[in-house]
KEDO-804008 format. One record per atom (N, C-alpha, C, O, CB): x, y, z. Coordinates in steps of 0.05 Angstrom, whole numbers, padded with zeros to 5 digits, always signed. Glycine has a CB too. Layout:
<recs>
XYZ;...
</recs>
This chain:
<recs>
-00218+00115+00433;-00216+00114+00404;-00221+00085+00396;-00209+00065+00405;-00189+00125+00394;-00240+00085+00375;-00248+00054+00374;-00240+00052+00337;-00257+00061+00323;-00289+00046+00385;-00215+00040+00324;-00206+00038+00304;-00213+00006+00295;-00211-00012+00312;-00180+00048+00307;-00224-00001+00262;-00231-00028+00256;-00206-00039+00250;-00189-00029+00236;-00250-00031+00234;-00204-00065+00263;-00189-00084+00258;-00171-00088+00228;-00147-00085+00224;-00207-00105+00264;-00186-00092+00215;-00177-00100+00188;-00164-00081+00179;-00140-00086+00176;-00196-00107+00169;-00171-00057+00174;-00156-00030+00171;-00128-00021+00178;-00112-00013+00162;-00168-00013+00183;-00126-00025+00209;-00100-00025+00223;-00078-00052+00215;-00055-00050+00206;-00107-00024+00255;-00094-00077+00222;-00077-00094+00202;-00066-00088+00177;-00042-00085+00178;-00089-00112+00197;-00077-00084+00153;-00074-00078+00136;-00043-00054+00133;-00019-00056+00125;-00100-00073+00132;-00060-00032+00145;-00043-00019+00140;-00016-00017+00155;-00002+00003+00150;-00053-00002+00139;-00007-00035+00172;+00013-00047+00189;+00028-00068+00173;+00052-00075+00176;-00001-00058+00215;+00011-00078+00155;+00030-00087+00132;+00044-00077+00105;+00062-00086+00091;+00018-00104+00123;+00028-00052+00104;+00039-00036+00082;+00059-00024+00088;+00079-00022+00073;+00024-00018+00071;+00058-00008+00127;+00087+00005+00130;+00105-00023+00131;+00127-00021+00120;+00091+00026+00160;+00099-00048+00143;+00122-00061+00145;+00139-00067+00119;+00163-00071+00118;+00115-00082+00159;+00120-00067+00097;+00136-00068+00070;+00156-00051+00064;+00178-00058+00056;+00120-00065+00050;+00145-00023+00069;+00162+00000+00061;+00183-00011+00077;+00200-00019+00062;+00151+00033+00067;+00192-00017+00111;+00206-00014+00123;+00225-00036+00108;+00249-00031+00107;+00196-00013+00149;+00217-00054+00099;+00234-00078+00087;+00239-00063+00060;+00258-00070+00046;+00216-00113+00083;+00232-00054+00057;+00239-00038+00025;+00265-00018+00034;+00283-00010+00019;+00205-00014+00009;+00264-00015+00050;+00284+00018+00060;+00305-00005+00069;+00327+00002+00061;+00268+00047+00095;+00305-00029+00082;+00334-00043+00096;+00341-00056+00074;+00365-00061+00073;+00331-00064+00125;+00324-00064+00051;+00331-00080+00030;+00346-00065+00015;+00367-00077+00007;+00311-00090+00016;+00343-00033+00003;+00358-00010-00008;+00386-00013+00014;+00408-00016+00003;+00338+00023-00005;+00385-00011+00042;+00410-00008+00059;+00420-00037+00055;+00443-00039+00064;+00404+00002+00094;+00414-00051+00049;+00428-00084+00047;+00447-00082+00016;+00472-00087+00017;+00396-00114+00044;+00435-00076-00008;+00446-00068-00030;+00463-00055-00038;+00480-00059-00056;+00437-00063-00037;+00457-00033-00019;+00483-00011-00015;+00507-00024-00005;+00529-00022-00017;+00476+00014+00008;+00504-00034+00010;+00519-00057+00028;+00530-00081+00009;+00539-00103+00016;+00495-00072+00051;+00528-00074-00012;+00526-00103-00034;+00524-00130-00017;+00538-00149-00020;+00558-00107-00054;+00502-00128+00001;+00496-00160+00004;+00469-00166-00001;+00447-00159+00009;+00502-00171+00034;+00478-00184-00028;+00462-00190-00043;+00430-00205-00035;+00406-00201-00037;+00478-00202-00057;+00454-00228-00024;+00431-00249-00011;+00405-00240+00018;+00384-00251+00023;+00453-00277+00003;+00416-00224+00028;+00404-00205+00047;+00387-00190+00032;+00364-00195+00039;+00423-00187+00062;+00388-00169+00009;+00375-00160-00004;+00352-00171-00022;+00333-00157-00029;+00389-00151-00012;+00357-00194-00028;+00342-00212-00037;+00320-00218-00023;+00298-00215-00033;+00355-00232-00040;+00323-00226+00003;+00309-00243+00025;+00288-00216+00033;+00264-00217+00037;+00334-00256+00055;+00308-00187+00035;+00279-00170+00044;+00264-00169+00021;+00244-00182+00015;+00284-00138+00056;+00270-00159+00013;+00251-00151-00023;+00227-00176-00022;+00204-00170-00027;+00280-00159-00064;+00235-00202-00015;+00217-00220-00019;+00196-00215+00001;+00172-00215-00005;+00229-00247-00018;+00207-00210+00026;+00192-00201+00052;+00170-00176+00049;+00147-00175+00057;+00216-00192+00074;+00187-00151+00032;+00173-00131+00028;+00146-00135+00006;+00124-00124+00002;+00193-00112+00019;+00158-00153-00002;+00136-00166-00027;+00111-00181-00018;+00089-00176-00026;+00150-00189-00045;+00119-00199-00001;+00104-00217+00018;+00084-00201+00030;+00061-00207+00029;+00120-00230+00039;+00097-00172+00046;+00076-00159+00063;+00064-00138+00050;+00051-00122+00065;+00085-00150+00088;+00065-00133+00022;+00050-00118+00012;+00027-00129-00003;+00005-00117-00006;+00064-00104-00001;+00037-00160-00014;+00011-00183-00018;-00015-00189+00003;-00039-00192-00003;+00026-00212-00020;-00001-00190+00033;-00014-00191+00051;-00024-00169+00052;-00048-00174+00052;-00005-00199+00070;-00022-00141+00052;-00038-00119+00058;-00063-00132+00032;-00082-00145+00039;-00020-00082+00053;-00054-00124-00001;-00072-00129-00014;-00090-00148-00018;-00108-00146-00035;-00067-00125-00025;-00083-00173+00000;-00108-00194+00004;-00125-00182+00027;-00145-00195+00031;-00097-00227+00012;-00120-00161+00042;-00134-00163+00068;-00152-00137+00055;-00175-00132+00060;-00114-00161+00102;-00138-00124+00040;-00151-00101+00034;-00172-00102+00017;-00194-00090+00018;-00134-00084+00025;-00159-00126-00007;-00189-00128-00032;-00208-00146-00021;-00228-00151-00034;-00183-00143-00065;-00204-00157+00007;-00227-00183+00019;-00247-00158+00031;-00271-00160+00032;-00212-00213+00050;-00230-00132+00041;-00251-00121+00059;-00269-00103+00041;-00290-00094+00050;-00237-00105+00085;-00263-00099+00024;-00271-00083-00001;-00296-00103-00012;-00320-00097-00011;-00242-00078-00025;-00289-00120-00021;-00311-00138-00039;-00336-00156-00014;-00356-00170-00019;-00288-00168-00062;-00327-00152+00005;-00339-00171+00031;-00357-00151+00051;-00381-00153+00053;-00311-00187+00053;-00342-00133+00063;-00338-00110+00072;-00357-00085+00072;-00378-00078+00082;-00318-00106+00061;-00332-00075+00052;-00337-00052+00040;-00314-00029+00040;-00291-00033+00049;-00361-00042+00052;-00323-00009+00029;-00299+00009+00035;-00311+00033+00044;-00332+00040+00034;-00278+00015+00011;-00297+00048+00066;-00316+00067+00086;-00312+00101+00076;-00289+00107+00072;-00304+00062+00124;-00322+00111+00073;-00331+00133+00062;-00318+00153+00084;-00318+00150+00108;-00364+00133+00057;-00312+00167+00074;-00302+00197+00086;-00316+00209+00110;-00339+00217+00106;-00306+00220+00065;-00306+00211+00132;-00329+00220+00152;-00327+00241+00172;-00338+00245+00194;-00336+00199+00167;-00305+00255+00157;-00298+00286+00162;-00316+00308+00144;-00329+00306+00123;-00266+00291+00153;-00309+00336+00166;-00318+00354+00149;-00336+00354+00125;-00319+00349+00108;-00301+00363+00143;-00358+00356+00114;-00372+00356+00084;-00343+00380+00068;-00335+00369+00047;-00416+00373+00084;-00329+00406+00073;-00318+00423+00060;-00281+00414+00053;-00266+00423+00037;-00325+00449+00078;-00278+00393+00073;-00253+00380+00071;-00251+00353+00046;-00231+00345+00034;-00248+00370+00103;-00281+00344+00046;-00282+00321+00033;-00268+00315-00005;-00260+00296-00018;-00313+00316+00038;-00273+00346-00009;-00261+00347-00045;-00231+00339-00032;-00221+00318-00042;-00262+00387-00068;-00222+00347-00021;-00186+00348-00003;-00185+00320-00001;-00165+00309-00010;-00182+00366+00035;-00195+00312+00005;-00198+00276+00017;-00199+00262-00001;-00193+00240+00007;-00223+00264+00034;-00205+00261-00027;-00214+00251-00050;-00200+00247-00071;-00200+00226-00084;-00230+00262-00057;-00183+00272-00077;-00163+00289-00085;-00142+00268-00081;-00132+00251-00097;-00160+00317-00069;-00134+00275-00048;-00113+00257-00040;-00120+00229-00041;-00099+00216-00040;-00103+00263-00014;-00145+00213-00041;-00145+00183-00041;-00131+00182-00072;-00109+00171-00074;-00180+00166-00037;-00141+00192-00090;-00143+00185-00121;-00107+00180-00120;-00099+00157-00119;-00159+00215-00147;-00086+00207-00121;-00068+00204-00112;-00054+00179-00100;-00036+00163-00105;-00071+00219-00100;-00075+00186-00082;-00051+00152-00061;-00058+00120-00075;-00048+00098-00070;-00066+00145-00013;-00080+00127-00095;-00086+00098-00108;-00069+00102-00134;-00051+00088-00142;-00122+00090-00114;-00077+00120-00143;-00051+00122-00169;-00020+00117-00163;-00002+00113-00180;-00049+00155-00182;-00018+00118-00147;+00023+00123-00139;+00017+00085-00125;+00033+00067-00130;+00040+00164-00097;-00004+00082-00112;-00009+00051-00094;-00002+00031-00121;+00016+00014-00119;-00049+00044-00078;-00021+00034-00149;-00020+00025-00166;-00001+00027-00199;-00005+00016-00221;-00039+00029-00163;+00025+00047-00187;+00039+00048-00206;+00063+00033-00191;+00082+00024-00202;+00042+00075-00218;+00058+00033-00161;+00085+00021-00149;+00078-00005-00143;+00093-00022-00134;+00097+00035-00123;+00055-00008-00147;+00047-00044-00143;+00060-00061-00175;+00072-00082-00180;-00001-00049-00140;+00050-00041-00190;+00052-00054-00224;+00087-00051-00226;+00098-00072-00232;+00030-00028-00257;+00106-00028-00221;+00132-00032-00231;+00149-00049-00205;+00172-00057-00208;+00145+00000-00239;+00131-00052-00175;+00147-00072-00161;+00150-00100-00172;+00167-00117-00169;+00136-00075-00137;+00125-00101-00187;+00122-00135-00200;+00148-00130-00221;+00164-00149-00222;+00083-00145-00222;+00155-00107-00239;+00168-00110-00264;+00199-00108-00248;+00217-00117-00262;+00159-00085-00290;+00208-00100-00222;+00229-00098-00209;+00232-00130-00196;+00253-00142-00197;+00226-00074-00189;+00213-00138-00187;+00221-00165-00174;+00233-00187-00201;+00250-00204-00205;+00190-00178-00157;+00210-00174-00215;+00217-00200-00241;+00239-00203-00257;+00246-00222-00270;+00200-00201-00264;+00254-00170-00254;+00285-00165-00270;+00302-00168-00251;+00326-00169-00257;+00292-00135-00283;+00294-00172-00224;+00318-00178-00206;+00320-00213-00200;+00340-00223-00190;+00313-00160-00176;+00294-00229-00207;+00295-00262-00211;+00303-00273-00234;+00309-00296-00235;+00270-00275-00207;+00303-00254-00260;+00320-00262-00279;+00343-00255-00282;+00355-00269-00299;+00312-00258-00297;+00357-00235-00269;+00386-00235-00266;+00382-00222-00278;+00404-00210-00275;+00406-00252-00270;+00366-00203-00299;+00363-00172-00319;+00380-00152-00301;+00369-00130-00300;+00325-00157-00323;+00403-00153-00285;+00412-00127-00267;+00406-00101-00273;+00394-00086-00258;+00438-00124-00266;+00417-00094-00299;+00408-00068-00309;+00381-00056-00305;+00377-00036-00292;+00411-00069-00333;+00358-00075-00323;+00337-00058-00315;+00330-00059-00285;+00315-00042-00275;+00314-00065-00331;+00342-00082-00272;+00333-00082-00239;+00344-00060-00225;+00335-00058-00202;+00343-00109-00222;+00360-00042-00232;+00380-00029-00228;+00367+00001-00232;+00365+00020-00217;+00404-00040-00246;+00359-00002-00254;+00341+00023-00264;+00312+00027-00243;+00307+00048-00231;+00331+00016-00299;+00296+00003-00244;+00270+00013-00238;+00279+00011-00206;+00264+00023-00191;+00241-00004-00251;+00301-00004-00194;+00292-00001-00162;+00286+00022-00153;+00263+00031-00150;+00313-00008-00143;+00306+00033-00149;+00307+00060-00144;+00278+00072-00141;+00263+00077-00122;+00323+00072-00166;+00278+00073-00159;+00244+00088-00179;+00232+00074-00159;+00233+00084-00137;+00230+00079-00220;+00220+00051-00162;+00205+00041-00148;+00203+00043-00118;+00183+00054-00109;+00206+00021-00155;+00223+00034-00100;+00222+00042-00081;+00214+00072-00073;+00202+00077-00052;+00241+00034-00075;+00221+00092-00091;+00207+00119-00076;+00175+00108-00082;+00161+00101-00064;+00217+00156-00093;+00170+00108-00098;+00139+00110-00104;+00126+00091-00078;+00104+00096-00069;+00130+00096-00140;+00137+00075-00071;+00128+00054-00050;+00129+00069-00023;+00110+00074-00008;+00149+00026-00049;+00158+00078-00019;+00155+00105+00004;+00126+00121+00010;+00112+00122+00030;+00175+00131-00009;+00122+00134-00018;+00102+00150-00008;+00077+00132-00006;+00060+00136+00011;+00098+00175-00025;+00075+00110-00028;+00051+00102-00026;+00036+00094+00004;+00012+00095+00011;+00051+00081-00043;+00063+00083+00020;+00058+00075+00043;+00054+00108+00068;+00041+00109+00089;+00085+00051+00048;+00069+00130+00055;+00066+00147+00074;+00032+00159+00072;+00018+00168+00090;+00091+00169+00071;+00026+00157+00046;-00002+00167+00039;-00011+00152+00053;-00015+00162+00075;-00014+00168+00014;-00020+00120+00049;-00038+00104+00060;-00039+00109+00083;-00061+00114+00091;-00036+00081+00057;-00018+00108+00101;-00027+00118+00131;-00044+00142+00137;-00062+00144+00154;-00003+00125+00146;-00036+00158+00123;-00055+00195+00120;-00075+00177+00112;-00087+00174+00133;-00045+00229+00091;-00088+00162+00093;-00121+00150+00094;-00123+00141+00106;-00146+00145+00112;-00135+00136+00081;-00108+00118+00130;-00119+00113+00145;-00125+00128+00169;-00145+00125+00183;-00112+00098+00145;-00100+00147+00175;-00106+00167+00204;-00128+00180+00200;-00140+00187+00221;-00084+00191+00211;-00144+00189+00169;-00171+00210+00164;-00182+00193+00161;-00203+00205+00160;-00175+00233+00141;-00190+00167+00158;-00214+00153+00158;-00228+00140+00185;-00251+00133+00190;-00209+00132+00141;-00203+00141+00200;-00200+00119+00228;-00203+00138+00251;-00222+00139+00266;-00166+00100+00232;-00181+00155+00251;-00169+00171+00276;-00173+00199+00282;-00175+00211+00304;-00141+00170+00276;-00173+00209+00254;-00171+00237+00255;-00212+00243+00263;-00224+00256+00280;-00153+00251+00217;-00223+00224+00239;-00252+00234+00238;-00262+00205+00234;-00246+00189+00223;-00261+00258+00212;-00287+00198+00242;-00302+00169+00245;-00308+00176+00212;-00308+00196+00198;-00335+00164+00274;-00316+00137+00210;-00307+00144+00176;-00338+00137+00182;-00350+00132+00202;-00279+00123+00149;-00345+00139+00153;-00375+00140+00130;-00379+00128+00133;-00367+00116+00151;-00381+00141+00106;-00404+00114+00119;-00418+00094+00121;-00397+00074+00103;-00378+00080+00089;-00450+00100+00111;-00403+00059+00107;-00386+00027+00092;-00406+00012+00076;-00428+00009+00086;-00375+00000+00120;-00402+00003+00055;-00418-00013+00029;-00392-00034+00017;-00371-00026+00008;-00432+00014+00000;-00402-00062+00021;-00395-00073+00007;-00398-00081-00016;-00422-00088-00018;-00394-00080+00015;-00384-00086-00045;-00386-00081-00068;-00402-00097-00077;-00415-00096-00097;-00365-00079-00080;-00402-00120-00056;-00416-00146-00062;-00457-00139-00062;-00476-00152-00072;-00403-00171-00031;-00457-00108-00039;-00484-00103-00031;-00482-00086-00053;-00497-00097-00070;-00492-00093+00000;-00477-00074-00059;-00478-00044-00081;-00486-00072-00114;-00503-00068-00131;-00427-00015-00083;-00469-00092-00112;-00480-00096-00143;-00499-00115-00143;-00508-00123-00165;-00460-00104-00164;-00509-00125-00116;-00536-00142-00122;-00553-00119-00112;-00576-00125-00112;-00541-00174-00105;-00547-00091-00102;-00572-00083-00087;-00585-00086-00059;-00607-00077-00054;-00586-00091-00100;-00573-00096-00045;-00581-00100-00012;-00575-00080+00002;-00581-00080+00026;-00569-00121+00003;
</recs>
C-alpha cells in the first residue's frame, strides 16, 4: 500500500488535535485550569498545522479526486461536503471558543466549548473516512493543483 506523505501527515495532526481536545475536556472536568489551557493551545496548534499543510497541498499540489467506484462517488461527495461544512463550522467557533476563553468571557467559553468540541470530534472522525477512501480504501483520482486549474497547465 503506497499512501502520500502529506495526506497522512496532515491528517495525523487533525486526530492529534481532537485527542488534545478530548484530554483538554478531561483536564477541565478536573478543574485544572492551567492544564486545560496548555492543551486547547496544543489542540489549536495542531489543527493550524494540519491547515497549513493542507491549504499548501491544495494550492501547490492539488487536491485528489475520488478514485473509487464511478456508483459510490455521489456517496463520497455527499460525505466530503459534510466533513467540510462541520471542518469549517468547528474551525470558525474554535477561533470564537479560544478567544472567550483568553478574555476571561467564562460564560460564553463555557457555552460554545462543549459545542465545539463535538463538532471537532466528528470533524476529525470524518476526515479520517476521507482520508481512508481517498488513500487506503481506493487509489485516489487524478490530482490538480489550483495553481494549474487557474493559469491552465
Amino acid at each position: 500500500m503506497n499512501v502520500p506523505l502529506l495526506p497522512t501527515i496532515s491528517t495525523f495532526f487533525i486526530v492529534l488535535s481532537a485527542i488534545f481536545v478530548a484530554i483538554g475536556w478531561n483536564l477541565i472536568r478536573q478543574r485544572k485550569i492551567e492544564a486545560h489551557k496548555k492543551m486547547m493551545i496544543a489542540a489549536a496548534v495542531s489543527a493550524l498545522i494540519f491547515f497549513i499543510i493542507y491549504l499548501s497541498r491544495t494550492v501547490f499540489i492539488g487536491n485528489t479526486a475520488f478514485g473509487g467506484p464511478e456508483h459510490l462517488k455521489i456517496y463520497y461527495t455527499i460525505f466530503l461536503i459534510f466533513h467540510i461544512t462541520l471542518a469549517t463550522v468547528g474551525a470558525v467557533l474554535g477561533i470564537f471558543t479560544l478567544v472567550a476563553g483568553f478574555k476571561n468571557n467564562l460564560a460564553r467559553h463555557r457555552k460554545l466549548g462543549p459545542v465545539t468540541s463535538i463538532i471537532w470530534f466528528f470533524t476529525a472522525i470524518t476526515g479520517v473516512a476521507v482520508y481512508l477512501l481517498l488513500y487506503v480504501f481506493y487509489h485516489g483520482g487524478e490530482t490538480t493543483s489550483v495553481i494549474k486549474a487557474i493559469l491552465g497547465l
